[in-house]
N, C-alpha and C positions, 0 to 999 in steps of 0.2 A: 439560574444565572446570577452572579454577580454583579451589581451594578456597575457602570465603567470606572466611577471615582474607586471603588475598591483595587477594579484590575489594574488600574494605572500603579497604585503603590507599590504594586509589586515589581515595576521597573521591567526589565528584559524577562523576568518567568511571570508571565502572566499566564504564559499559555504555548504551547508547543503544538499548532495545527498543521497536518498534512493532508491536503488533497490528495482522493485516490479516485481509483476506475470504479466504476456501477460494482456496486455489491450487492448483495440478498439485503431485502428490506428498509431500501430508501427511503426517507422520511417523505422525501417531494418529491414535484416530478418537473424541477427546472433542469432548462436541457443548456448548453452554449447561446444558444438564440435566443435567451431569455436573458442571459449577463450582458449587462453593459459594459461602456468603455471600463469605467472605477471598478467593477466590481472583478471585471477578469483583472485590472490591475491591485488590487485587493489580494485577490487567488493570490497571483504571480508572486508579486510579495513575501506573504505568508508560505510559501513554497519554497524561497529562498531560502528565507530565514524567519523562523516560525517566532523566534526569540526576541522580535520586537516588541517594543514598546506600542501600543496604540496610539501616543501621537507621534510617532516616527511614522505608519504604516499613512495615519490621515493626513501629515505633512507630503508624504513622499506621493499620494494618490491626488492630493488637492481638496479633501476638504478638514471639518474641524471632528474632534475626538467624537464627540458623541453620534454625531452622522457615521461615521465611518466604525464604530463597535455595533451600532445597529445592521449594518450592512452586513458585518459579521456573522451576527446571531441570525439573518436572514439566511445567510449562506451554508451556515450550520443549519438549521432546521429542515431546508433544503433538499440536505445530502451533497452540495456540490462540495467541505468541506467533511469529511468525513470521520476522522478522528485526531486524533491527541500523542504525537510521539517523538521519540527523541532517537534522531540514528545513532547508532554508533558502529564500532568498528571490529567485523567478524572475529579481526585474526589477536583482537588485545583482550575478548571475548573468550578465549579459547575455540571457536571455528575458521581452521583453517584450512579445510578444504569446502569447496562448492562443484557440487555435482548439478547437471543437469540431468536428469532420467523420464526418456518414454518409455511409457507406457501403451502397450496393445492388451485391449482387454479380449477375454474369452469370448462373451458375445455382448448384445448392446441394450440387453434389459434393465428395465427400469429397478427392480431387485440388484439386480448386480451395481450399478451408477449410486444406488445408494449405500449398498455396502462400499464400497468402494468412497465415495465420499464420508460416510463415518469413518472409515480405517484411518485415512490420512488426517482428520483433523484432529485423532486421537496423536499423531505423532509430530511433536514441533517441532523437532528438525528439517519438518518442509516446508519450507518457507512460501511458495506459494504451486498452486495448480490451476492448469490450464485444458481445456479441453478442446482439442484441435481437430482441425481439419486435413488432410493428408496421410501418410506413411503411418503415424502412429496416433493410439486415439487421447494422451494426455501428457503433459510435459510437466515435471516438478521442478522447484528449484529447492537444490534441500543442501544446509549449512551441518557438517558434521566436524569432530574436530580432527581424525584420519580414517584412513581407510580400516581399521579395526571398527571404529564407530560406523561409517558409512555399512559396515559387511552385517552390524548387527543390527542397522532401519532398515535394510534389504530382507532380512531375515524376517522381522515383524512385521513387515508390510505383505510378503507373501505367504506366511503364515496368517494374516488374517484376511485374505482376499485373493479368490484366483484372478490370478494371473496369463495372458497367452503369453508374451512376449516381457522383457527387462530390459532396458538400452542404455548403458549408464557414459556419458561424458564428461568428465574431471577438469576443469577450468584451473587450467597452469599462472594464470595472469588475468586479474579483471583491470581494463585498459580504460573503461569508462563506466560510469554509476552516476545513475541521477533519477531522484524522486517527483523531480518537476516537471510537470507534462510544460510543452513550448506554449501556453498561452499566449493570445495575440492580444498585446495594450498597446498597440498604435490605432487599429483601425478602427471607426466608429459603429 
């Protein structure tokens, strides 16, 4: 890591952090009961807008720079922040369609969950997967740029893995998007 006198010169890119959901192999094991008031408003911040300056973030939280990059690097180590990224925009991208697709698998072996799990992370048009509860046993969200492209991840996905079922829903309009879980920085 960089000391904080370095990150600061770099003004507004010092750093682009997004908070995410539990992934495979967390560094820590701080849960929400463990963040304080500053540090979920810390989060919350840097979820906004990751593009701050570090003493914008320690002005805006109440304390001084170097307190507040240490917090940082706690919360990195952590895992409560998780990585490093910059959104942008599917459809200036060339992705301009977004499909949802369950998935019903053949049966619920632990061979099979792993095929299945290497298949998909071989293909980055899916943007993420879900293993559910209910009607179907996994939900994708996967960015392609039409339906020629979406017909030829369909095709590679079950050519490399059976499949029981395919359920595909076409998202006409995404009406809301947001990367910030509602962190609470009122309560103590």
């Amino acid at each position: 890591m960089l000391p904080p006198s370095v990150i600061m010169d770099f003004g507004p890119f010092w750093c682009i952090l997004a908070a995410g959901p539990a992934s495979r192999g967390l560094k820590g094991s701080m849960t929400v009961t463990d963040l304080d008031l500053i540090d979920r408003k810390i989060v919350a911040e840097l979820m906004r807008d990751a593009t701050l300056p570090i003493a914008q973030i320690a002005d805006k939280v109440g304390l001084s720079q170097t307190p507040c990059w240490k917090r940082i690097q706690k919360l990195e180590a952590a895992g409560v922040l998780t990585g490093r990224v910059a959104l942008a925009d599917p459809t200036k991208l060339g992705f301009g369609l977004t499909v949802f697709v369950g998935i019903e698998a053949p049966n619920h072996s632990a061979d099979w969950r792993d095929a299945f799990a290497n298949a998909v992370d071989t293909i980055p048009e899916i943007m993420e997967v879900y293993r559910m509860a209910g009607e179907i046993d996994y939900l994708l969200r996967v960015s392609v740029a039409d339906m020629m492209a979406f017909d030829r991840l369909y095709k590679r996905l079950t050519a490399a893995v059976p499949i029981k079922n395919v359920t595909s829903h076409f998202a006409m309009e995404r009406i809301k998007f947001s990367t910030a879980y509602p962190v609470d920085t009122l309560a103590r």
